[in-house]
N, C-alpha and C positions, 0 to 999 in steps of 0.2 A: 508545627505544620500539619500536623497531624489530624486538626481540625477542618481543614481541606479539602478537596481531590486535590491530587500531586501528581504531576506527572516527571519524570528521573527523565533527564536529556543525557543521552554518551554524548559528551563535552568535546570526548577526544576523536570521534569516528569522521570518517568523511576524507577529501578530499584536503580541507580547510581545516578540519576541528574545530575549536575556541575561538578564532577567529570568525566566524559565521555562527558557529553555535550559540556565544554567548550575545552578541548582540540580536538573534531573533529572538533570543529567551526573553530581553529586555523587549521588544516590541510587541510580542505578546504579552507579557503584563502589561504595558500601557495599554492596550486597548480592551481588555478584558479584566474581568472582577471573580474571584470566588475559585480561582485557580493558585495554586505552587508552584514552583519547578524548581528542580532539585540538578545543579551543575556537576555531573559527575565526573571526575577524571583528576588529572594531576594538580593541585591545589593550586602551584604556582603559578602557573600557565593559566590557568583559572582567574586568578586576582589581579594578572597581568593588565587583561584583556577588560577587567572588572574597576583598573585604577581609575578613580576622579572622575568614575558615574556615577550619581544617585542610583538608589534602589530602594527599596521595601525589604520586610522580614519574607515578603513569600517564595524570593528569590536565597537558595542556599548552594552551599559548595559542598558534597561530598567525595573525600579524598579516594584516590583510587590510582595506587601506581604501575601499574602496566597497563600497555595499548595493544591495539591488535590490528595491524598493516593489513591494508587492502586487498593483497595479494597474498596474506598468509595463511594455509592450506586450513581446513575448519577445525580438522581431528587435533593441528598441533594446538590452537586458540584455544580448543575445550580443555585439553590435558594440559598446557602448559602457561595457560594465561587465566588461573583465577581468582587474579586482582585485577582487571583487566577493566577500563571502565565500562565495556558493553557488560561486560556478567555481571560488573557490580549494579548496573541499571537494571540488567532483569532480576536480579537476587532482591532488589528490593521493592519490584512488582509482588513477587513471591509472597515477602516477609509482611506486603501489606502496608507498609510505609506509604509506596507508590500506587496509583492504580493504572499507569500505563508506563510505556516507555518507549522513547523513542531514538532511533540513530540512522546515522549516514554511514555507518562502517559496512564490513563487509560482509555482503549477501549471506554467502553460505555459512560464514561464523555464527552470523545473528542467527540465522532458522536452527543452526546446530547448537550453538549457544541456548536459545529459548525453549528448542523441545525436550532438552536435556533440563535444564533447571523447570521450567511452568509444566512441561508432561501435555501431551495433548486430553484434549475433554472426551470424554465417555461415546465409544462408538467410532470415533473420529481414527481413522488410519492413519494419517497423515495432514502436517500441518498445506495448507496454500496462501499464493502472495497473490492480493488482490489489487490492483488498482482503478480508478477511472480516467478513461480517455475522452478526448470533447467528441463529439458526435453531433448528426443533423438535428436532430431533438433534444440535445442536451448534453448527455453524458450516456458511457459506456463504460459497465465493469466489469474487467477480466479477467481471468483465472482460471488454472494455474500462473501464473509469470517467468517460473523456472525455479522451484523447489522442489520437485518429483519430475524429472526426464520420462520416465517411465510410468502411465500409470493402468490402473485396473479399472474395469468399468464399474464397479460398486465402489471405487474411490473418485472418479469422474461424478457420479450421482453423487456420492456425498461434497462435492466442490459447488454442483448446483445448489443442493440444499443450503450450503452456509453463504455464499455469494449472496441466493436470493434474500433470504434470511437477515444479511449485511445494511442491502438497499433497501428492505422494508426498514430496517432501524434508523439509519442516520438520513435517508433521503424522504421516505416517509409514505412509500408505494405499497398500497398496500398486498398486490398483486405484482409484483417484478417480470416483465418478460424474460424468459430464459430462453436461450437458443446455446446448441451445440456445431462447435466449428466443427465442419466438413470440407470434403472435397468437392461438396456439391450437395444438391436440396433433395436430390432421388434416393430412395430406401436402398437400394441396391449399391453405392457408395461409400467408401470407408472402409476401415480397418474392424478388425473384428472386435476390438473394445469399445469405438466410439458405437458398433451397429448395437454393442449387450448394452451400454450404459443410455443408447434411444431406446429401449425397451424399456428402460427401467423408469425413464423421466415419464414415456408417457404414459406408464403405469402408476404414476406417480400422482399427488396433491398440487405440486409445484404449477405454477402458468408457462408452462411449456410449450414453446412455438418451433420446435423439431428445427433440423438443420438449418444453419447457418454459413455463408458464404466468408473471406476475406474479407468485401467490400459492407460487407454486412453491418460490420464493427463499427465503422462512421457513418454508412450510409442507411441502415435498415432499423427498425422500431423494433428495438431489441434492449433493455435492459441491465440482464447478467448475458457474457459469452464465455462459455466453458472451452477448456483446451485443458492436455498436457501441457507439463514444464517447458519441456522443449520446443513445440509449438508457438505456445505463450511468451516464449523470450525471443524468439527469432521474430516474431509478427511484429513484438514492443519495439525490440529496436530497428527493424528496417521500418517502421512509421515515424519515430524519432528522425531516421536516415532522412527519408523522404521528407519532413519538416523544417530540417537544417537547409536541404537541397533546396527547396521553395524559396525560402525566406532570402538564400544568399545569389538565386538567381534572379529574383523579384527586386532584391535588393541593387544589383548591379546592372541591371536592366534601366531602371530610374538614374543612374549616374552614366548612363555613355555619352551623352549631351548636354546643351540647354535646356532644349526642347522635352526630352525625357525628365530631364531636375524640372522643370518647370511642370510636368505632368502629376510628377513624383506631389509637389507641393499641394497641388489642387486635390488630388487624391488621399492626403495624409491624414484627414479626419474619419475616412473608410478604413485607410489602414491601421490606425490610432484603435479603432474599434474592435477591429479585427484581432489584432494583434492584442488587445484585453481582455476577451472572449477565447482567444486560439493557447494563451499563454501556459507551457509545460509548468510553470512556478506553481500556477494556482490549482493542478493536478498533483503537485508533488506530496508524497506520501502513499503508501502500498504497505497494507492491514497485512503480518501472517494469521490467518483465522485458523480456526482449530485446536488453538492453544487455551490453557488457563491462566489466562491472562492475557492484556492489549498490547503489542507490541506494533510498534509502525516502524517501515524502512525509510529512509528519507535516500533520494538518489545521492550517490556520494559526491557527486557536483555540483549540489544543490548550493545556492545565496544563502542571504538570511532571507528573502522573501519567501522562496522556494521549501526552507527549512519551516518557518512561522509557520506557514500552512499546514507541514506535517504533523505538528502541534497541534493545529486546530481539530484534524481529524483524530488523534490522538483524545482531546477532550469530548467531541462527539462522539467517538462511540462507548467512553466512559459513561455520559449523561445516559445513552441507550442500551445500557447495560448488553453489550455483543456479546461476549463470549457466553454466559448464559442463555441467552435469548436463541444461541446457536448450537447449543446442547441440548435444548427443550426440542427445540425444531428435526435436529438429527435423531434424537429417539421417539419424534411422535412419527416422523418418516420409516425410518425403520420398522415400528408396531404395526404401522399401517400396512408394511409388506409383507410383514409376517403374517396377518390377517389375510390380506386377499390370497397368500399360497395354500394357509389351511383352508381359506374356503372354497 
């Protein structure tokens, strides 16, 4: 396999595990050439799930007897799970085997897991969880998502720099809009990290378009949107919130009658579209950047559709060599400020 890109799936993480893991594995090789994937986790459970399917040599199992529950605290998963299949998927990003990895396990083990084994890149403080949301023009990438609660405004600037750095590589912009959530778009606004780390964007190389709002996220021409951790996870999931809410009052709105089902019907090639274009599956997947190495989260109640996808991006930013491309970036930015303060 080695002749490859491979990318190491945690077989056992997630909501589902094996059950969901192993048939998106198979969907992605059918539709793609020139890739591996390596099933990591409990062998048996593995070949269960694996019985009386065809497959190919690029498809492999490696054994791996402990898991690590959704709910279980990071510090005990690092100390006391490593056999664990998420570690054994980043131990062999490390080893080189792999050149990404991807899982549905849990948040804080994976970022804790990954920056203890891959070590963050040169300059980088702290690793962040990026993902994109649909937006009026496309898409929107955000970060933090909830790995650092806390952060420093020369760690906020360096989230814009890999964010932007991110969308130049797999989306292919050469210029990324970056905006900084705020309270509001007036200088005068904010906290005293978000007001040092707008100092430092717009002193910055970066295409920096200064504060950004909430609504900004889906509705404003905006690229990358920076936040802390805690910001970034409260915004994620009360949009999620709001998306559920829609769909299931949208939903039951068409069924109080005939005449609504009969609306509903006439309407469904609109909503057929919509709901193709609006679909969380085909977002699913959030990059931790800052690492040395590709690691991707896959949501832990993600499908196999939902999961294949995180795979894809998985392979994308393989081909666009990220974490690289975001160490070059982080230390020409950095020299850059070093320069304008001695001169």
């Amino acid at each position: 396999m080695s002749a490859r890109l491979t990318i190491a799936l945690d077989a056992m993480g997630g909501d589902y595990g094996p059950s969901v893991v192993v048939p998106a594995a198979l969907d992605y090789l059918a539709k793609t050439q020139g890739i591996a994937l390596i099933l990591v986790g409990q062998e048996a459970l593995i070949a269960k799930e694996l019985a009386g399917v065809r497959h190919d040599e690029r498809l492999a199992i490696h054994h791996a007897s402990q898991t690590v529950g959704m709910d279980e605290p990071p510090s005990k998963a690092l100390r006391t799970k490593k056999d664990s299949s998420m570690r054994v998927a980043i131990e062999l990003v490390k080893s080189g085997v792999a050149q990404a990895c991807v899982s549905a396990g849990n948040t804080g083990a994976l970022m804790a897991t990954a920056r203890f084994v891959l070590k963050t890149l040169p300059f980088v403080d702290r690793p962040a969880i990026i993902t994109a949301v649909p937006s009026q023009h496309g898409s929107t990438h955000l970060l933090d998502l909830g790995a650092n609660v806390d952060c420093t405004a020369i760690q906020l600037f360096q989230f814009a720099v890999m964010g932007s750095e991110l969308v130049t590589a797999v989306e292919g912009l050469a210029a990324p809009k970056v905006g900084l959530l705020n309270i509001g778009e007036e200088e005068i606004k904010g906290n005293e990290q978000v007001k040092r780390a707008h100092e430092l964007l717009v002193a910055s190389h970066l295409n920096y378009v200064g504060y950004v709002e909430g609504d900004d996220i889906y509705l404003g021409d905006v690229d990358v949107v920076v936040m802390d951790g805690f910001v970034g996870n409260v915004a994620l999931k009360t949009s999620e919130g709001v998306a559920k809410l829609l769909a299931r009052r949208l939903g039951n709105s068409f069924k109080k009658n005939w005449a609504t089902r009969l609306a509903g019907l006439a309407a469904l090639p609109v909503l057929n579209r919509f709901r193709q274009t609006s679909d969380p599956r085909r977002y699913n997947g959030a990059s931790l950047l800052g690492l040395r190495g590709i690691v991707i989260k896959s949501h832990g109640g993600a499908d196999r559709i939902a999961f294949e996808n995180a795979i894809r991006i998985a392979e994308k930013e393989i081909h666009s060599n990220v974490p690289e491309r975001i160490a070059m970036q982080v230390a020409s930015q950095l020299d850059d400020g070093r320069k304008r303060a001695a001169g």
